[in-house]
N, C-alpha and C positions, 0 to 999 in steps of 0.2 A: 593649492594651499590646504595644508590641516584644518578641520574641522576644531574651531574652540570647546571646552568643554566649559557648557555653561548651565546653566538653572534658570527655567524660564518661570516666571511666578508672576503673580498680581502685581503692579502697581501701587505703592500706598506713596499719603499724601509728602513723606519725607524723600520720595525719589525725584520729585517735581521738579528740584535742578539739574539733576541727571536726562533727567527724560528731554529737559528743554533745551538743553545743551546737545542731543543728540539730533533732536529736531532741528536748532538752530545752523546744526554745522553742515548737518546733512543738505540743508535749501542751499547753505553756503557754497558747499561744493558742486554740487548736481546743478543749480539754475543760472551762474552767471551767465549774460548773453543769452537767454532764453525769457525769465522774468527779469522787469529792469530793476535796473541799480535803487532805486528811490524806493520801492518794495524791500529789499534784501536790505538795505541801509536800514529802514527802518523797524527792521527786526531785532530784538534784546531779550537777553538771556531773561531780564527781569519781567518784562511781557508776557514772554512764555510762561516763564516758572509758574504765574501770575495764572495762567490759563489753563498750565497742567494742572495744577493745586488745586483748581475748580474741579475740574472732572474730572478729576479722581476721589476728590469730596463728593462731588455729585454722584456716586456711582456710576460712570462712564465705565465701560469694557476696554480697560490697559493693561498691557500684558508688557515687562520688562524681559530683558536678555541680560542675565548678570554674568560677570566672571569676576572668580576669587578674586585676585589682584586687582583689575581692571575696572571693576564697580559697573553700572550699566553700559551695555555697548549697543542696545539696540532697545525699540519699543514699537507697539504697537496697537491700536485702537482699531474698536468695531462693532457695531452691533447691526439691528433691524436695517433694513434697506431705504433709505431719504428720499428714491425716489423711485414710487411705486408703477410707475410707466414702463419699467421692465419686470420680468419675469423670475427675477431673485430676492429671494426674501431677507437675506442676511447682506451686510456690505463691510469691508476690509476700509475704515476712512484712511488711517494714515500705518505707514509700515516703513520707516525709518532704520540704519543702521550707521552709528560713526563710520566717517570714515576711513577711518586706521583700520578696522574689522571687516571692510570689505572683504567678500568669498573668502568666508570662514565658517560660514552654516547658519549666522545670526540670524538673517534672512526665511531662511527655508524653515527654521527650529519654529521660531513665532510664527510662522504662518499655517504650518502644520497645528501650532494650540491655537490658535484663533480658529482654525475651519473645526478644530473638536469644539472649540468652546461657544462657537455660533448651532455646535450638533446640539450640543446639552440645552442649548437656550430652543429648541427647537426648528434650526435653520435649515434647509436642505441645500439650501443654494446657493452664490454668493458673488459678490459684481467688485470690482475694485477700479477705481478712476484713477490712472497715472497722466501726467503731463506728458504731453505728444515729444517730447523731447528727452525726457527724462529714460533714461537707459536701463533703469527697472523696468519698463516694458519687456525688454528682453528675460529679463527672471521673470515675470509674471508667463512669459509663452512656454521657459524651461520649465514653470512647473503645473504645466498643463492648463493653464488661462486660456480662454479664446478670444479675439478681440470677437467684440460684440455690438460696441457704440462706437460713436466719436460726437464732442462735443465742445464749443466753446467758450467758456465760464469768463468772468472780469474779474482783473484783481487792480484796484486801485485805479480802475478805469482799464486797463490795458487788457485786451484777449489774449487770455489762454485758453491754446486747444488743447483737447484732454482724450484719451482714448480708455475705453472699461475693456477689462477683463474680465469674463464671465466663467464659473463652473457652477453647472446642473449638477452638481454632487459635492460634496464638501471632502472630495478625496483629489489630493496633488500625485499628479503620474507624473513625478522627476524625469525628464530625458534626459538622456547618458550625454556624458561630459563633451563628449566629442561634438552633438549636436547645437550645444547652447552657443549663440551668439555673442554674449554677455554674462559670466556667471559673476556680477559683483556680488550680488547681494546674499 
């Protein structure tokens, strides 16, 4: 697929329905039959929006994927590492892309300005937690990610396993098409 041509920029508090809408759809598509139905159910655009709008007021590090027409097609959050029991100081929390824009570059473009914008923040290094089922695992390995952990978190009482992605450098060594497993994102 072509690469969209997009403008990756800040976050402000009027994208909070874009951004939650992109969150929202992406859990939609990626978790059914992995996280249950009563979790997903109980997700709303208005929650969200609700939660973007905060941290993006709060100064949270959100980084948008816009296209002309198409208005947000992707987002992404991130700063300091949550948990200090590994060896990277900066963390990637959420890295979302509609699904309609799957491998179109949304993916790769924001995660390329988050590993700058955790450089500028003074970050060398950076850990990223996916869901053990979640097939961005696979884009995290095409773009030079190492698994590093595994782990499993409660949502609504229910475990999810989760696996991090680590890079010792805030540099993505893209591997060539033919190798990627997965290039949705």
């Amino acid at each position: 697929m072509e690469n969209l041509p997009l403008t990756i920029r800040p976050a402000r508090p009027a994208d909070a329905p874009a951004v939650a809408r992109v969150y929202l759809e992406s859990w939609q598509d990626t978790y059914p039959g992995a996280l249950s139905n009563t979790l997903l159910a109980n997700m709303s655009i208005g929650g969200q929006t609700g939660r973007w709008r905060a941290a993006i007021c709060q100064g949270e590090h959100v980084l948008v994927a816009e296209h002309e027409r198409h208005g947000v097609v992707a987002m992404t959050s991130f700063g300091a590492t949550r948990d200090r029991s590994f060896s990277f100081d900066g963390e990637v929390y959420t890295l979302y892309v509609d699904p309609s824009f799957l491998g179109q570059g949304a993916g790769s473009k924001l995660l390329e300005a988050a590993f700058s914008a955790l450089g500028r923040q003074g970050c060398r290094s950076c850990i990223i937690w996916a869901h053990a089922k979640n097939n961005a695992r696979f884009f995290y390995e095409a773009m030079g990610g190492r698994i590093v952990a595994e782990r499993t978190e409660r949502m609504m009482g229910d475990p999810v396993p989760e696996v991090a992605f680590g890079w010792t450098n805030l540099t993505i060594r893209e591997r060539s098409a033919s190798l990627r497993q997965d290039p949705s994102a």
